[in-house]
C-alpha positions as CSV (number, residue, x, y, z in Angstrom):
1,X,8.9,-29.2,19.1
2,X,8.3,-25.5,18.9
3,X,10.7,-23.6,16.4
4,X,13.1,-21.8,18.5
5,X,12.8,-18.3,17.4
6,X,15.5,-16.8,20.5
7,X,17.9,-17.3,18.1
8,X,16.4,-15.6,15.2
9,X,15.5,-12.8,17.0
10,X,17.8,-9.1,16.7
11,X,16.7,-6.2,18.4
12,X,17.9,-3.3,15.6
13,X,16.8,0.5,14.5
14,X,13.5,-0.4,13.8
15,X,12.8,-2.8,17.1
16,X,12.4,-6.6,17.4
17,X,13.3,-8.3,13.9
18,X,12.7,-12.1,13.3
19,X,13.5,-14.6,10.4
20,X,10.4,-12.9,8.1
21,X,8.9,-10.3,10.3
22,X,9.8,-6.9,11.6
23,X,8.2,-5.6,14.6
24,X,8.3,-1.6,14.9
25,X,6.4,2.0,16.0
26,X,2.8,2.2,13.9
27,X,3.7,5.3,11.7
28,X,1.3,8.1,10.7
29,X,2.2,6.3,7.5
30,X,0.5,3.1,7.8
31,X,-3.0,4.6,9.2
32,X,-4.4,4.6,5.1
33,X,-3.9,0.7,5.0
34,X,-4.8,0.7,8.8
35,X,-7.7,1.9,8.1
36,X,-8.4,-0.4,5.1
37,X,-7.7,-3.5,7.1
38,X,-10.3,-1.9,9.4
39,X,-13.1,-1.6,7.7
40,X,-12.7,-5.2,5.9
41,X,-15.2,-7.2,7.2
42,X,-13.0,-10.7,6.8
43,X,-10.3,-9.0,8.9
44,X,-12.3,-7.6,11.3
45,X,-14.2,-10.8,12.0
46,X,-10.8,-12.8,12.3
47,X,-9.7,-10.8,14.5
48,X,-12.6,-11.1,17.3
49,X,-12.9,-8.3,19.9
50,X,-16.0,-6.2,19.0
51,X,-18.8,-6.9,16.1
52,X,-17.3,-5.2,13.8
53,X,-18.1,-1.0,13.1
54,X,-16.7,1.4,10.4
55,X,-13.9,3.2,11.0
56,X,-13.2,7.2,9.1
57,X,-9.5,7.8,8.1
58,X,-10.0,11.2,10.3
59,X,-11.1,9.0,13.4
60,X,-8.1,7.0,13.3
61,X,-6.2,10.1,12.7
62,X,-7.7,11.9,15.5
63,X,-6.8,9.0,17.7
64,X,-3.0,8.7,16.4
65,X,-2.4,12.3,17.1
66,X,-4.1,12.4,20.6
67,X,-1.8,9.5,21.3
68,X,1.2,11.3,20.0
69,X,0.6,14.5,21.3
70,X,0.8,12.7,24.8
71,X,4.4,12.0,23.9
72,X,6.8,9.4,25.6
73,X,6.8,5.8,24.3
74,X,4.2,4.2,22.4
75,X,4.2,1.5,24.8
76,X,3.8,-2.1,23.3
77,X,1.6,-1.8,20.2
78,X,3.8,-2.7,17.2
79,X,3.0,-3.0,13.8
80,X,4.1,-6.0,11.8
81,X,5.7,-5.9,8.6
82,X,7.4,-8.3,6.2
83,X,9.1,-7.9,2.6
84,X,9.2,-4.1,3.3
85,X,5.2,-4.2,3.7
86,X,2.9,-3.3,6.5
87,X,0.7,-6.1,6.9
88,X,-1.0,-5.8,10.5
89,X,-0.7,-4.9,14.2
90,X,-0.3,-6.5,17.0
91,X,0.2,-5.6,21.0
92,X,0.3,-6.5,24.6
93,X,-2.3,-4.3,26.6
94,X,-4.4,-5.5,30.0
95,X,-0.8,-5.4,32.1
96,X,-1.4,-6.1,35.2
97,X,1.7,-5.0,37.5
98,X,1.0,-6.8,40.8
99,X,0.2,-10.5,39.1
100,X,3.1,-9.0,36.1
101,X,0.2,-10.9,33.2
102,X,-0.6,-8.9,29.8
103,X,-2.9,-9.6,27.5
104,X,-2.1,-10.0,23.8
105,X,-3.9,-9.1,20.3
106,X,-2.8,-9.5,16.8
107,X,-4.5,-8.9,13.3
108,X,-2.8,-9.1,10.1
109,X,-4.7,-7.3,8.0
110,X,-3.2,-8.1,4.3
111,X,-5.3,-11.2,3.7
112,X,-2.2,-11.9,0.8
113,X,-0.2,-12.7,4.0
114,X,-3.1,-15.2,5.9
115,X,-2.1,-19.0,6.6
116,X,2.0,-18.5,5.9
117,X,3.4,-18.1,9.1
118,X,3.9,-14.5,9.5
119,X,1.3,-14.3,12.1
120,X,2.9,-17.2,14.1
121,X,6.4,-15.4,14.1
122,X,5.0,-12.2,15.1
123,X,3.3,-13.5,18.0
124,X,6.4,-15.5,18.7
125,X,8.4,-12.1,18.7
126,X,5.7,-10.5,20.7
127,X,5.9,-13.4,23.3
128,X,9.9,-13.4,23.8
129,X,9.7,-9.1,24.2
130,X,6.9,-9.3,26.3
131,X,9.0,-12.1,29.0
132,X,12.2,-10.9,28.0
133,X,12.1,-7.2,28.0
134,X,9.0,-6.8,30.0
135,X,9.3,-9.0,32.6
136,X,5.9,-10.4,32.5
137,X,5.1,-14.0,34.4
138,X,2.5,-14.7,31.4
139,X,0.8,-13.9,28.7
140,X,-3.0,-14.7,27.7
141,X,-5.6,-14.3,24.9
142,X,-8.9,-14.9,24.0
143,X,-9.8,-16.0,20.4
144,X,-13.2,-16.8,19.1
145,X,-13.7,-20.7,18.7
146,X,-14.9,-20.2,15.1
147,X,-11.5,-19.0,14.2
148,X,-9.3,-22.1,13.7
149,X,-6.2,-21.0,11.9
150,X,-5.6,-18.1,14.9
151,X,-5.9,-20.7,17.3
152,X,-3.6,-23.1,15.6
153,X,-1.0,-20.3,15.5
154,X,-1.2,-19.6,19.0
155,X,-0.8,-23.0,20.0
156,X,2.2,-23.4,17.6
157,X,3.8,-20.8,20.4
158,X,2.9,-23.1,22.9
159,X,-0.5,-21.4,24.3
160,X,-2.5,-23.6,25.8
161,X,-6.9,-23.3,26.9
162,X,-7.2,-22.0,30.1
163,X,-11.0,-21.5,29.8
164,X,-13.8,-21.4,27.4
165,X,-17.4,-19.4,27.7
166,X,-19.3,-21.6,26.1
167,X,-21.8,-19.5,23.2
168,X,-20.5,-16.3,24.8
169,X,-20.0,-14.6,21.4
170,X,-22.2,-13.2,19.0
171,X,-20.1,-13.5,15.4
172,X,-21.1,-13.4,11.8
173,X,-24.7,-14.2,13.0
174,X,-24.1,-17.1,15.6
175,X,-23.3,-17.6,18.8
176,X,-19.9,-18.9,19.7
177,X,-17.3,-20.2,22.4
178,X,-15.0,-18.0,23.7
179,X,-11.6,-19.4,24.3
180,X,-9.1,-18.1,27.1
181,X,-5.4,-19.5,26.0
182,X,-2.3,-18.8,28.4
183,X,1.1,-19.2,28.5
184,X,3.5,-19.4,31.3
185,X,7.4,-17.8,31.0
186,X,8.5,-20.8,32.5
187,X,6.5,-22.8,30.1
188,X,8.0,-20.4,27.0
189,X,11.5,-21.1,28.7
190,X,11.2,-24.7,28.3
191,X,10.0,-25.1,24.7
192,X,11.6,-22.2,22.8
């Protein structure tokens, strides 16, 4: 049975808050330990996407003020904190309108908070505002199949395999799977 995290949730001043995690605006703030998290190797590598690249401070800078100097809302990148402490970011991007599907990413950076839950209850937050406040139908990933304790958190949401490239990725110097996971609102209304 999947914990049932509706109940935990409060939206407040800072955005979405759960049990242990905070979800809220990335601040100008956080871009020095953004930036750290981004150029560690480990990190980088658990969270998938791209081989990992170096990143300046005054790159991520550059992009955090072009973003802000578009004004409006910073649309549905949040970063996560918990115990008062930035620990990683995580967002729903991809949104497709007509079929109302998003895709979602999540990296916690602070390798102190790895394997305790916090990334399971931040994509559990992410999940209820993306079907409760969004509106979207579903929500899908894809995760590298070398990294077991992100895929064991996503199915402790209640994520399932859609799909898998088999050898698709190049990480860490082999060639791996690459895993599509999904989940249905319907599905999400049922277990949570």
């Amino acid at each position: 049975m999947k914990y049932n995290y509706k109940s935990q949730i409060t939206m407040g001043d800072k955005m979405i808050k759960g049990k242990h995690v905070l979800l809220r605006a990335i601040e100008r703030e956080d871009l020095p330990l953004l930036h750290t998290f981004n150029n560690d190797l480990a990190v980088e590598l658990a969270g998938g996407g791209d081989a990992p690249m170096p990143q300046s401070l005054a790159r991520l800078e550059a992009e955090f003020e072009q973003k802000s100097a578009e004004g409006g809302r910073n649309g549905s990148d949040f970063a996560i904190e918990a115990d008062g402490n930035f620990i990683g970011i995580c967002a729903l991007f991809n949104e497709d309108n007509l079929t109302k599907t998003t895709e979602l990413g999540i990296g916690i950076g602070n390798k102190l908070y790895w394997g305790k839950g916090y990334g399971s209850e931040a994509i559990q937050l992410l999940v209820d505002y993306g079907f409760r406040y969004q509106n979207f139908r579903k929500i899908w990933l894809n995760v590298h199949s070398n990294n077991a304790r992100a895929i064991k958190a996503y199915k402790k949401v209640g994520f399932v395999e859609e799909g898998r490239l088999r050898e698709h990725v190049y990480s860490n110097g082999d060639y791996v799977d690459l895993i599509y996971m999904g989940l249905l609102r319907r599905e999400w209304d049922i277990n949570s």
